[in-house]
N, C-alpha and C positions, 0 to 999 in steps of 0.2 A: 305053373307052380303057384299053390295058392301065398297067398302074402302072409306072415307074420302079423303079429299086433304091433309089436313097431314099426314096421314098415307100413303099417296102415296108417300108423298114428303119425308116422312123420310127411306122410303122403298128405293126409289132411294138416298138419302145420302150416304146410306148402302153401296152400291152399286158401290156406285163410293170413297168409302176410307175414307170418313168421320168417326174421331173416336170420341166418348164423347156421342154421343146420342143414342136412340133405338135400343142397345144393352143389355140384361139382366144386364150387370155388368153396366149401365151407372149412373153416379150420376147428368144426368140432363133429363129432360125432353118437353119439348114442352106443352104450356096450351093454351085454345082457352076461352078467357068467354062467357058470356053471350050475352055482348054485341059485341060482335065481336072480342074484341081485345087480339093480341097476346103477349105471352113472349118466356123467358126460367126459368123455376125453378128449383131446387135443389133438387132432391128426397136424398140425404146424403148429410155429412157435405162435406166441401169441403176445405182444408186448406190452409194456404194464399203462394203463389204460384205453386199453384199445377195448371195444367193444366185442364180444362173442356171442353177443345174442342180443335177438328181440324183438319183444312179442306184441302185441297189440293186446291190449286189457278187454275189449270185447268177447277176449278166448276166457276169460275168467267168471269163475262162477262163486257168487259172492252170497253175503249172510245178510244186508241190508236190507235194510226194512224200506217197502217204499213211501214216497212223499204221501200223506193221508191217513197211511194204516199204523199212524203210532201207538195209537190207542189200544189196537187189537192182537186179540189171545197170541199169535205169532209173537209180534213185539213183543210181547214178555216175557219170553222164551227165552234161556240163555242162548249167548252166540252159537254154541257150540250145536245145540239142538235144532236152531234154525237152519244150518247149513248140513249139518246132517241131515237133514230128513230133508231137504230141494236134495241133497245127492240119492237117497232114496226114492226120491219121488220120480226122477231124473230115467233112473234106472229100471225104475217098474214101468209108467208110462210113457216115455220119450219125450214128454213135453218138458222144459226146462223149467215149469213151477215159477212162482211168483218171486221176481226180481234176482232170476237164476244168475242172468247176463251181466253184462257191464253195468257198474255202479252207475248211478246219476251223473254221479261228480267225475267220472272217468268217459262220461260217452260224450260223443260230437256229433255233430249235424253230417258230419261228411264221413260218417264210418261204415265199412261196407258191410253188408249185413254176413251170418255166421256164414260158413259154405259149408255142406258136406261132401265128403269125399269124391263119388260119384260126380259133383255138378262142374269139377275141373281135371277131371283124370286126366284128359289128355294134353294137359298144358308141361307135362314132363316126368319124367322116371325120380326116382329117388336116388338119390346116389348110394350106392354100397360105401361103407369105410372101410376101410385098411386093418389091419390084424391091431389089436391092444396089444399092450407090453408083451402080457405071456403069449402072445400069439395065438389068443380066442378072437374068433372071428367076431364083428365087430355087428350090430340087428341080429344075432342069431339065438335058436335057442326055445324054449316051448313058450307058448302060450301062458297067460293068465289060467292058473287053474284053481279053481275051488266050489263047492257044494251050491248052496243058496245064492251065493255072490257072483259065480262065474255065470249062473244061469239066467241072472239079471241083465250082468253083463253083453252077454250073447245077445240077449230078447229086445234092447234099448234100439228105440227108435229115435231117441234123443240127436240133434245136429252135433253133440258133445260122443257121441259113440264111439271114438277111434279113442279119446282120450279116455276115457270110463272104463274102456276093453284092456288100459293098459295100467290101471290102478294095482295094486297089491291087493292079491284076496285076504291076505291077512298080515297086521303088521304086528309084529313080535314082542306085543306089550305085556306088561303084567296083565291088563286086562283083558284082554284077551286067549292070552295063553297063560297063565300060571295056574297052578293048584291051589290046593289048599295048604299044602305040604310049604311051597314056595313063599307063598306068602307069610306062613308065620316064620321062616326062613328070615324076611327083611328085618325082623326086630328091633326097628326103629317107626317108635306107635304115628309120629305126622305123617309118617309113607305110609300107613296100614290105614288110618284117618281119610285120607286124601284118595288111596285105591278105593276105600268104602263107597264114599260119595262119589268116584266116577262109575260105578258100580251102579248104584242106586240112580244114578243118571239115566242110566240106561234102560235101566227097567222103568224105571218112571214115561220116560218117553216110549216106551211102549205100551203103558194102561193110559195113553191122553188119548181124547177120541181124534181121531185120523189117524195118530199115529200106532194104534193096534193093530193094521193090515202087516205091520211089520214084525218080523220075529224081536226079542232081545238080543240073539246072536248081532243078528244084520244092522239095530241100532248101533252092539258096541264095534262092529266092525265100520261102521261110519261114521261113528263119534272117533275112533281112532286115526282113521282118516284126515278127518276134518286138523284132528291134533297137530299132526303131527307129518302134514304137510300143506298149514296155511299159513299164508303172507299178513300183516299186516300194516296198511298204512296209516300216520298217525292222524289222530282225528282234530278237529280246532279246537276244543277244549282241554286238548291232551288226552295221552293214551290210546287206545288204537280206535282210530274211526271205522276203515272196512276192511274185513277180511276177507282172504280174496284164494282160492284155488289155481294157482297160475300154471295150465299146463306147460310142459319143456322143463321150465325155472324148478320146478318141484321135483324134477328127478337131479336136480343135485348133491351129493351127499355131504355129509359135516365134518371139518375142523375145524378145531381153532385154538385159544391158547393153550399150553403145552409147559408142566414146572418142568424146566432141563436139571433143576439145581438135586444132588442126592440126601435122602433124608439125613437129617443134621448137620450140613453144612456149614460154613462159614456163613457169613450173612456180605460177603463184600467182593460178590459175582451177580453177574445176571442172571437171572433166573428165570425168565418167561420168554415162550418163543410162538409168534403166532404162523399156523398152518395153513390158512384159508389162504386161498388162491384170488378168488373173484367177492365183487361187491354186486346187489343189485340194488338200483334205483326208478322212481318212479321220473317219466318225461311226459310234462305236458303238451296239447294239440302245439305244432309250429305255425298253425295258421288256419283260416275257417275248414279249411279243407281235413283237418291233422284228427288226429287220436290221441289218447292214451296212449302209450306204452311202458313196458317193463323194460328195462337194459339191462342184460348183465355185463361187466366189463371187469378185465383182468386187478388186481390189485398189486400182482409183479408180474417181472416176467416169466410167462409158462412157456416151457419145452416143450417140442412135440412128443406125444406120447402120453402125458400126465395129466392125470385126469383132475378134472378142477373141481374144487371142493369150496364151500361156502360156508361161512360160521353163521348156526342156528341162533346165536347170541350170546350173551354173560351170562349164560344163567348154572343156579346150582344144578347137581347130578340128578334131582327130584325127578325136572322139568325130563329130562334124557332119560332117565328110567322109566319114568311111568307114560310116557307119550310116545316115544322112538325104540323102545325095547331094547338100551345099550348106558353104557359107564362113560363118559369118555375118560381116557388114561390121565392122571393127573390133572386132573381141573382147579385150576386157581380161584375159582370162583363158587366152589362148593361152598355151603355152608349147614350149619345145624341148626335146630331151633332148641334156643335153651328154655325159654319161659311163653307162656298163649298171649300174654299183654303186658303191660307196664303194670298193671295191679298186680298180678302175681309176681311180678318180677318185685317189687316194694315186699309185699307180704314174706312171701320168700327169705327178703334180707333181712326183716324185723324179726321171725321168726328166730332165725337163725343167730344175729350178732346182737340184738339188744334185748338181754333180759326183762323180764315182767321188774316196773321198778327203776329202770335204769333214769327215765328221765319224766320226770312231772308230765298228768296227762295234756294241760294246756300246750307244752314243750314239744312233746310228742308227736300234738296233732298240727302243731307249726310246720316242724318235719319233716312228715310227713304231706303235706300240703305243698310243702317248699319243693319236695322231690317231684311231686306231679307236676308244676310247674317250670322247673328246671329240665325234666324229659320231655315237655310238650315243647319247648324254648327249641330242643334239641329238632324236632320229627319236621325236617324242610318236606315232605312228600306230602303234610297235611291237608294244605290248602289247595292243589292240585290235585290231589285225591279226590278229594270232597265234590269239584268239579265232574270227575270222571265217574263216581258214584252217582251222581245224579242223571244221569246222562243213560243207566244202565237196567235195566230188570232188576225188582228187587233181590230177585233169589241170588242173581249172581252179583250183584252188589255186597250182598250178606259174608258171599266168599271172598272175596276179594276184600272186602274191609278186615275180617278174621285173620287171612296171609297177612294186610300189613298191618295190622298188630303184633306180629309176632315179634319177640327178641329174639336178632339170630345172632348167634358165632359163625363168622364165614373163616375158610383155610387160609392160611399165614397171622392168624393170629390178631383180626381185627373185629371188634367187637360194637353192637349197633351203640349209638352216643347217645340213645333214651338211656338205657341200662345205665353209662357209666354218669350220666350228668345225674341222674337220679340217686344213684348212690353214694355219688361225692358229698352231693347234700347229708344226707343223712352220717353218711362218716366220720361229717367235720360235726355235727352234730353232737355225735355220740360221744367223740374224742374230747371234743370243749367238756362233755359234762365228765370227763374222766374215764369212759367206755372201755379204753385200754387195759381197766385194772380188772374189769371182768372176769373171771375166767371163761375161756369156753368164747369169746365173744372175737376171738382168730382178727383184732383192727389191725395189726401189724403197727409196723413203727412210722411209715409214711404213708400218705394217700395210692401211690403208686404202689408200695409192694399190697396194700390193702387191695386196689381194683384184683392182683394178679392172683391172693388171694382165695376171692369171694366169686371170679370166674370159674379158676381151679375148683372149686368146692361144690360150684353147680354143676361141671362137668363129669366130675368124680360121681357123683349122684345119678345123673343121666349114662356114667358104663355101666353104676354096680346095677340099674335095671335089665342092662341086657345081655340076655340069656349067656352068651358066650363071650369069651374073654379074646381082646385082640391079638394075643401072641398065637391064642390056637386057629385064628380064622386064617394069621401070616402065614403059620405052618401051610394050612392047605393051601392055599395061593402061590408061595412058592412053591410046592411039588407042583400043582398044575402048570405054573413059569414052567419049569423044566419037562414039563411032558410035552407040553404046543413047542416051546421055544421062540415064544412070542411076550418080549421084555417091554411091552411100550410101559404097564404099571411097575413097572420094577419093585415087585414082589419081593425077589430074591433081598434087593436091596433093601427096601424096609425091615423085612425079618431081621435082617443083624443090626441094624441100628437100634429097632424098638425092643430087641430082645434085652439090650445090655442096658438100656435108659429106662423100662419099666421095671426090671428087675433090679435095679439100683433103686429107684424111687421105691419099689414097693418091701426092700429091704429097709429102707429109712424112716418111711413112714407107715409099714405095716400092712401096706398090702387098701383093697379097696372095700370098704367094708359098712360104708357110711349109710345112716338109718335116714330114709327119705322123709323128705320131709311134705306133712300133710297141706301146705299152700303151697306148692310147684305149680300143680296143674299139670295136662297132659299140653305139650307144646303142638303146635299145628304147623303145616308145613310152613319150611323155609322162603322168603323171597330176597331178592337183590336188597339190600342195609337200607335202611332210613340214613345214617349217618355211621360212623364208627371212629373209631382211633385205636391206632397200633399199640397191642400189648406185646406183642411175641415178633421175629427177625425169620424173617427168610433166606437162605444164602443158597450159595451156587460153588461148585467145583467144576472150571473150564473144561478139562479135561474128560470129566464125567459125562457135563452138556454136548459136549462133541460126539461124543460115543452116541447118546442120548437122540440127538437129533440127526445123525448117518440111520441110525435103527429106524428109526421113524420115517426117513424120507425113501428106505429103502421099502418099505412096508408096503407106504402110499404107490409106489410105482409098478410093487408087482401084485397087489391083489388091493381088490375093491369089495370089502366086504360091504353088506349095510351099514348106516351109518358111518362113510367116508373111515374106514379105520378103527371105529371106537369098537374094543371085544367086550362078547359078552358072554364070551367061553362055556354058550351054550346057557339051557334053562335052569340049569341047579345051581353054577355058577354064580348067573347074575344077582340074586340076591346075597349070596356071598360078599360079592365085590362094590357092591352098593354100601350094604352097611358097614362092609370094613373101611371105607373112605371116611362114612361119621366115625366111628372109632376113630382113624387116625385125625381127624381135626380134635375133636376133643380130649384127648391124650398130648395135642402139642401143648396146648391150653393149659393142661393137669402140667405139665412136665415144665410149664413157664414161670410154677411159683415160685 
């Protein structure tokens, strides 16, 4: 009987030193479902630090530039292009392309070189696993199927073949797979911004000379790859030094934290509950003889049966939508982008609270000075930045400087500490010359309800842009709740809370109607805070988190979709559920003045 791609692919793990898997004694296994999608599970319990895997980093195909060629056209390539097109190259010719293999920094004198499958077959069988939860047989199931990619796949003469043969022909991203329709669907312009320029990635790298033999399809289906299943270790100057393709490790799928607490809550419960099962870390050579390796190891203890899931990290829903094709359910770590930089964020507030007039221009321009220096006081990521920047290709320097400029609002209500040190300044400002008596200049009576204020007001500004209004996005969200019957966003639940808290705010204050203002700027995506402080309370109802987390753990045990759990209730959906997350952070914001 001919073998599976798994079974080829774990044949060759074998092979090349991989321990934890398709060995009789393993206590994990490899599951393929129904619908395509892969994990890792648990065939024994597994205790919490104990090791379940581990690979030797020689099996890893990296984006490192080598010692000499920093200089050239390569190196200047974003990461992301450089390691796509070695997986293209990989796949067209079989030869693994320049600096395919194990990092510099990860190889030893005493590492055995790659093996292909064939040059150890007979050193033993692979073990079959035992039935998953639902009783789906466990390697089973078709092949890798798809057009240009699977044709690749087949053709590769690469020592990396078994693992190549078992990549996803397409992974379920916006870019990938959305329309046109979909996309203006997201309605939130840094997602639309940010899909542009992976867009334009793609095509670009396919008009560079060499990388023309390649279609645009095949780029973006390699650039999403590369996304959105690469490791990074961090680098000496900070930031990620190699990223690294690590076969096995990359079929695990994502959790992680989890709000249990129900919309509007009390604020004097717990509220966060983390679902990742296993850690992994990097182990240096034990000795002249030794290697690299990757380990994963449990982080509690796993039951047999349960498939282990690893957190992709903090990051906002941006990074999960447009890289992995999915929402996760209630992420504490979403955030929005309210303003492109600190200048607009200033411009913005003068616009808005200090009339033409209010204070002498010598005054003004104190101020104002005073503000940029009080948010730069604030920005601790600067001077580490600035290292990591130089360190990088201009292009992708360019982006990554643009993300952290951004002022974000992240969920529960914490907002970056550029924004508010900058505007303290200028508040205490206005207020000393009397600003209060303004009309129309909304200081409030303290600095604090002022911050809560002047957030709400940017917020307020950034729904009335977009297209549709959050009670009707709830509406459809919950009927779809109740068609799946799959509560992890608790849809249901938000519709009754936000139906009776917006329609009281917008009975009170009239509804959302506010005339944008011409220095906002168009915000660019979200990243993890420079800094922040708490304007707005999170809470939790025990009761509720109990329910909250049985649903969830039952979830995880009888199905493995992609993305470990996270739905994305299909392609119309997902941008649905994306931008209704920014709706609900910014709305808590609106709802805190």
């Amino acid at each position: 009987m001919r073998e599976s791609p798994l079974q080829s692919f774990l044949r060759w793990l074998l092979a090349n030193g991989v321990q934890g898997v398709g060995a009789s004694d393993s206590k994990i296994a490899l599951f393929e479902g129904k619908g395509g999608e892969r994990g890792v599970v648990s065939l024994q319990p597994i205790a919490a630090g104990e090791v379940a895997m581990r690979i030797p980093l020689r099996l890893a195909i990296t984006g490192q530039v080598e010692e000499g060629r920093e200089a050239s056209a390569e190196a200047q390539q974003p990461w992301s292009i450089r390691l796509a097109g070695r997986l293209l190259c990989m796949l067209s010719e079989g030869a693994p392309g320049p600096s395919a293999g194990t990092p510099g920094a990860y190889a030893a004198a005493g590492s055995a070189p790659l093996q292909c499958q064939a040059e150890k077959e007979e050193e033993g069988d692979v073990e079959e696993g035992a039935a998953a939860g639902d009783g789906e047989a466990l390697l089973c199931g078709p092949s890798v199927a798809g057009r240009s990619i699977a044709a690749l796949q087949a053709g590769s003469a690469s020592p990396w073949q078994p693992y190549l043969a078992v990549l996803p022909d397409c992974v379920p991203s916006p870019l990938t797979t959305f329309s046109w329709e979909d996309v203006q669907a997201i309605e939130y312009p840094p997602m639309r911004k940010t899909l542009d320029h992976a867009s334009w990635l793609a095509t670009s790298a396919a008009q560079q000379p060499g990388g023309s033999r390649f279609s645009r399809e095949q780029w973006e289906w390699a650039l999403s790859v590369v996304h959105s299943r690469t490791f990074g270790a961090p680098g000496p100057q900070g930031g990620v030094g190699v990223r690294m393709l690590v076969p096995l490790i990359d079929m695990l799928n994502h959790a992680g934290d989890y709000v249990t607490s129900p919309p509007g809550a009390a604020a004097d419960q717990p509220a966060l509950q983390a679902f990742d099962s296993v850690r992994w870390e990097l182990r240096a050579p034990a000795g002249p003889e030794g290697e690299w390796t990757m380990e994963v190891a449990a982080a509690r203890d796993i039951p047999a049966g349960q498939e282990l899931l690893l957190s992709y990290g903090e990051r906002a829903n941006d990074d999960f939508f447009l890289h992995y094709g999915f929402v996760p359910p209630r992420n504490p770590h979403d955030q929005v982008a309210l303003f492109t930089d600190i200048e607009s964020t200033i411009d913005w507030w003068l616009d808005r609270h200090l009339p033409p007039g209010a204070l002498p221009p010598q005054r003004l321009q104190a101020a104002i000075n005073a503000a940029y220096s009080a948010a730069e006081d604030e920005d601790g990521a600067a001077m580490a930045a600035a290292q990591v920047l130089a360190a990088v290709p201009a292009e992708e320097a360019e982006v990554i400087r643009a993300e952290l400029d951004t002022i974000k609002l992240s969920a529960g209500g914490m907002v970056d500490g550029r924004l508010l040190a900058a505007y303290r300044c200028l508040y205490e400002e206005a207020a000393a010359a009397g600003g209060r008596q303004h009309a129309g200049s909304e200081l409030g009576g303290s600095w604090g309800e002022h911050a809560r204020l002047a957030v709400g007001a940017r917020c307020r500004q950034i729904l009335d842009g977009m297209p549709t209004p959050l009670l009707e996005d709830l509406q459809r969200l919950a009927e779809w709740e109740r068609q799946t019957g799959d509560v992890q966003h608790c849809w249901e639940a938000a519709q009754r809370h936000y139906s009776g808290a917006v329609d009281a705010y917008e009975a009170q204050r009239g509804g959302l109607h506010e005339q944008p203002s011409s220095s906002g700027g168009e915000a660019a995506a979200a990243l993890p805070a420079a800094g922040g402080a708490q304007l707005l309370d999170a809470g939790a109802d025990a009761e509720f988190a109990q329910l909250l987390l049985a649903q969830a753990r039952q979830a995880q045990q009888t199905a493995a979709p992609a993305g470990g759990g996270a739905i994305g209730g299909g392609q119309p959906m997902l941008p649905l559920i994306f931008r209704s997350y920014k709706k609900l952070c910014l709305w808590d914001a609106v709802l805190a003045e």
